[in-house]
C-alpha positions in Angstrom: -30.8 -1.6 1.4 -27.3 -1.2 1.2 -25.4 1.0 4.7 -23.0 3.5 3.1 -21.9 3.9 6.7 -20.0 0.3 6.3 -17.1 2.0 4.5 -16.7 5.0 7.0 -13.7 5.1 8.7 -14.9 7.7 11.4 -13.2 8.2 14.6 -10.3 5.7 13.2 -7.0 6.5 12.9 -4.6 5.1 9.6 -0.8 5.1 9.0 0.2 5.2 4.8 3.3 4.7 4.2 5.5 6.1 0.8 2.7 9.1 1.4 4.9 11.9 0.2 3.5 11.3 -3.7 1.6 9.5 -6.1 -0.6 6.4 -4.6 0.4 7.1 -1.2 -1.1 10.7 -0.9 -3.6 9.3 -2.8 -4.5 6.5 -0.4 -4.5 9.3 2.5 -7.2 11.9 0.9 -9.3 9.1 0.0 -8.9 7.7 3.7 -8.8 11.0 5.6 -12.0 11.9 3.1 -13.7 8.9 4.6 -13.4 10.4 8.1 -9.8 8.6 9.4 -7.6 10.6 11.1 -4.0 9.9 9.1 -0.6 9.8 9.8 1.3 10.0 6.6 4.9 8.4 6.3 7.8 9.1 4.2 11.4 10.4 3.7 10.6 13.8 2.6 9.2 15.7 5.1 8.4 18.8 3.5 6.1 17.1 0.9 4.2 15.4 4.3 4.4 19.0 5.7 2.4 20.1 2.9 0.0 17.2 2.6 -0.7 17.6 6.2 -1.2 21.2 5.8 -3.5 20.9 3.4 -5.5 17.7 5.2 -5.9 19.6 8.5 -5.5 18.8 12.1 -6.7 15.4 11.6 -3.1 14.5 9.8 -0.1 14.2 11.4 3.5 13.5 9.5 6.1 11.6 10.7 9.5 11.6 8.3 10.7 7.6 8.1 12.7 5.8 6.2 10.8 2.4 6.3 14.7 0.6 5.9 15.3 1.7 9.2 14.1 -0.1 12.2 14.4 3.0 14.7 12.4 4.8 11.8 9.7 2.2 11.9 9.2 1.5 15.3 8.6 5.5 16.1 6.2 5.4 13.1 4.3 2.3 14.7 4.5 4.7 18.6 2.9 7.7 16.5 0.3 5.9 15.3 -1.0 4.4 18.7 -0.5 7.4 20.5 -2.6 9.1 17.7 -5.2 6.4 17.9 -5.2 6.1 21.6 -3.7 2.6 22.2 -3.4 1.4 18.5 -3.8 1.8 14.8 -6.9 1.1 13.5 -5.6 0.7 9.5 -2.2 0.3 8.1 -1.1 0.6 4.7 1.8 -0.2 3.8 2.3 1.6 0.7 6.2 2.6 0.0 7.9 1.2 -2.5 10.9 1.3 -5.1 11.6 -0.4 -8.5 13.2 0.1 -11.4 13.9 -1.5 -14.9 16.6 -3.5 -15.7 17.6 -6.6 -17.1 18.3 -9.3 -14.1 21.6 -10.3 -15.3 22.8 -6.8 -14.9 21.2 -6.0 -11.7 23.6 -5.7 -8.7 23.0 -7.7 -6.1 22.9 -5.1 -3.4 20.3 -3.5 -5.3 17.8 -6.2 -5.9 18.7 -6.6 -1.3 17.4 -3.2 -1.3 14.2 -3.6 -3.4 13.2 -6.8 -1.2 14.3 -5.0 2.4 12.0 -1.6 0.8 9.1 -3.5 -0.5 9.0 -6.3 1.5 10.7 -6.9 4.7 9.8 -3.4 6.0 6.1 -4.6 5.3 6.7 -7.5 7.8 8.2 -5.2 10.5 5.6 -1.8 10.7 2.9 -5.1 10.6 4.3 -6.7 13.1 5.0 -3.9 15.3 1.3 -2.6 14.7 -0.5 -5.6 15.1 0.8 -6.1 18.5 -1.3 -3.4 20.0 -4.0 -3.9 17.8 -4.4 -8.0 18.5 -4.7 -6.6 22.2 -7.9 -4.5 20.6 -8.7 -7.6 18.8 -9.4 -5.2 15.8 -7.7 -4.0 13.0 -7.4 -3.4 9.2 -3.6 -4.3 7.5 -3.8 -3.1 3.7 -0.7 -4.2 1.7 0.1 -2.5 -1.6 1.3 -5.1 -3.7 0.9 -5.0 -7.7 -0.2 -7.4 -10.0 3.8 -7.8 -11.3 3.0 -9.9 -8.1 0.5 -12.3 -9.7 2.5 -12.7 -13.2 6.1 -11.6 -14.6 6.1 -8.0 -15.8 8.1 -9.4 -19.0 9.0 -8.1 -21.3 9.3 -5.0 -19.2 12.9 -6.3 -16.8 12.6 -5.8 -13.1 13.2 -8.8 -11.0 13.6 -7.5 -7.9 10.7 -5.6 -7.9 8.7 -8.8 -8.9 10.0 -10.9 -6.3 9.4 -8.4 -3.2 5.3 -8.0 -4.7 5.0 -11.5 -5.0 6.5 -12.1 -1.5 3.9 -9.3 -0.5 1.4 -11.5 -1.7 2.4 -14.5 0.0 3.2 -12.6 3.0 -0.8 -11.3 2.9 -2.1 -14.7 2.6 0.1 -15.8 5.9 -0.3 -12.8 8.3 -4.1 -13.0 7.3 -4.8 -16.6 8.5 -2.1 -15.9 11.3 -4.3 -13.2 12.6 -7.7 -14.0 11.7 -8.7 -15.3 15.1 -7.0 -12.3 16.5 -9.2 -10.2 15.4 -7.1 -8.3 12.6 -7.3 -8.6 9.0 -4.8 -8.4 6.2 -5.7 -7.7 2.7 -3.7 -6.5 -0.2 -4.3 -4.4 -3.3 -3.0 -5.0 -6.1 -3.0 -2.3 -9.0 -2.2 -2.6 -12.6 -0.9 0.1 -14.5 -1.6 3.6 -12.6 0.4 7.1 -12.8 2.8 7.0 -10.2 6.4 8.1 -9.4 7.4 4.3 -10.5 5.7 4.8 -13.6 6.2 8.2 -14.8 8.2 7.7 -17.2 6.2 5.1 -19.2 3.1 7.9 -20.0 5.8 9.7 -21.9 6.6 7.7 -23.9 4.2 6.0 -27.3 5.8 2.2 -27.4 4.8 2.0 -23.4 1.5 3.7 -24.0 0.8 1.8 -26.9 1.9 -1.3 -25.0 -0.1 -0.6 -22.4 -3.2 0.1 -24.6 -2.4 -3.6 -26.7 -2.3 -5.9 -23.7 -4.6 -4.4 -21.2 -8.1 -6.2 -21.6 -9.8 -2.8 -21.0 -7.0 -1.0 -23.1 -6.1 1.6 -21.3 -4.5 2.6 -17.8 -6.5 3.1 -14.4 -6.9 6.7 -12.8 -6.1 7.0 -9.5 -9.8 7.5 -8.2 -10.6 4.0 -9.7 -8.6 2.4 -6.6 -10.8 4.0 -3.8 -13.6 2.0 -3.7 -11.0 -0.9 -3.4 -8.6 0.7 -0.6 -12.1 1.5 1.6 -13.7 -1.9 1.1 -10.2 -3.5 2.7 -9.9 -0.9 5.6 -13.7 -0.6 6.4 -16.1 -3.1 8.2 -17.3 -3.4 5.1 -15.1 -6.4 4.2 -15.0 -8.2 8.2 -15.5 -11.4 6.6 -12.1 -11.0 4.3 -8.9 -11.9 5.0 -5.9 -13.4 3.3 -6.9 -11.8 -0.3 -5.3 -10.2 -3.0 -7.6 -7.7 -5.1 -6.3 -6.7 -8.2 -7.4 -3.6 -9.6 -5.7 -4.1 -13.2 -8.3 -3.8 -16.0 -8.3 -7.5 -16.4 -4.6 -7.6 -16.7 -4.1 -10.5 -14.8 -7.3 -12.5 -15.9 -5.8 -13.1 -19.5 
């Protein structure tokens, strides 16, 4: 008989970062749902203002820009004091990316893809994990994508695929780091989902079609087919994971 009660996050506090839209507010219904109190994490405030509103007094918003290291380290202090001492999940879910073909991406931008999607991942990690290794318990959930696992070609966007694949990489080494410390560190990987990143591809036929042609399932996910996957990495129900990447992608990656 299986315990529902393994995926209940009750009496646990979480920090989601990128929260102000699409996956991120998702991540944080589908967490505060499951009984975490949330703290949700973005530049704009009002959207967080109105996400908390509508979550209740179990939510608490906090405006950061996850570039800045004053930002991130009064993100991390929120979150403990919220949880009383430390965070019980993190994930880190902000991101940027767009399109375009690597010999005519600036160089400054590509920086800025890797210091949004990757190196600010290290830092809120590190800076959380401190308090929670003194806990010895804790749940790290990295958003990476499975333009991690293989090149989004022919679709152009370098950068992007370099920070998820150094998500990826950065998973497998914090996990084993950590492991006997008590905190595990897990990513998710999604295929092709509505998002702010992807908005503009559900508008248009070729990148539906495109979509519908290569995915193994032949279609795109919904945003409530990632839940079962974001609670099974934050809850006790996967204590005996670490270091993994789960890719939630239709079979995108097993072709």
């Amino acid at each position: 008989m299986v315990d529902a009660s393994l995926f209940s996050l009750e009496g646990r506090t979480a920090v989601v970062t990128g929260a102000s839209s699409g996956l991120g507010a998702h991540f944080a219904r589908v967490l505060h749902g499951a009984g975490a109190k949330v703290v949700v994490a973005a530049r704009r405030l009002d959207r967080l203002d109105a996400l908390a509103a509508e979550l209740g007094e179990d939510a608490t918003a906090v405006a950061c820009d996850v570039t800045v290291d004053d930002d991130l380290v009064a993100l991390a202090e929120v979150g403990a004091e919220v949880g009383g001492g430390a965070v019980d999940v993190l994930v880190n879910n902000a991101g940027i990316g767009l399109p375009i073909a690597a010999e005519d991406e600036p160089y400054d931008e590509f920086r800025r893809v890797i210091d949004v999607n990757l190196s600010s991942i290290f830092r809120l990690s590190q800076l959380v994990a401190r308090p929670m290794i003194e806990r010895r318990r804790g749940s790290i959930v990295n958003v990476a994508s499975m333009l991690g696992l293989v090149a989004s070609a022919p679709i152009k966007q370098a950068s992007y695929c370099a920070s998820k694949g150094g998500v990826v990489n950065l998973t497998r080494e914090l996990g084993c780091q950590w492991a006997r410390k008590g905190l595990r560190v897990n990513a998710l990987a999604p295929g092709w989902f509505p998002s702010e990143l992807t908005d503009d591809m559900w508008n248009d036929d070729s990148s539906i079609a495109f979509v519908k042609q290569n995915c193994p399932m032949g279609r795109r996910g919904e945003l409530d087919e990632l839940d079962g996957s974001l609670l099974f990495l934050a809850s006790d129900a996967s204590t005996y994971v670490t270091g993994q990447v789960l890719a939630v992608d239709g079979g995108w990656t097993a072709r």
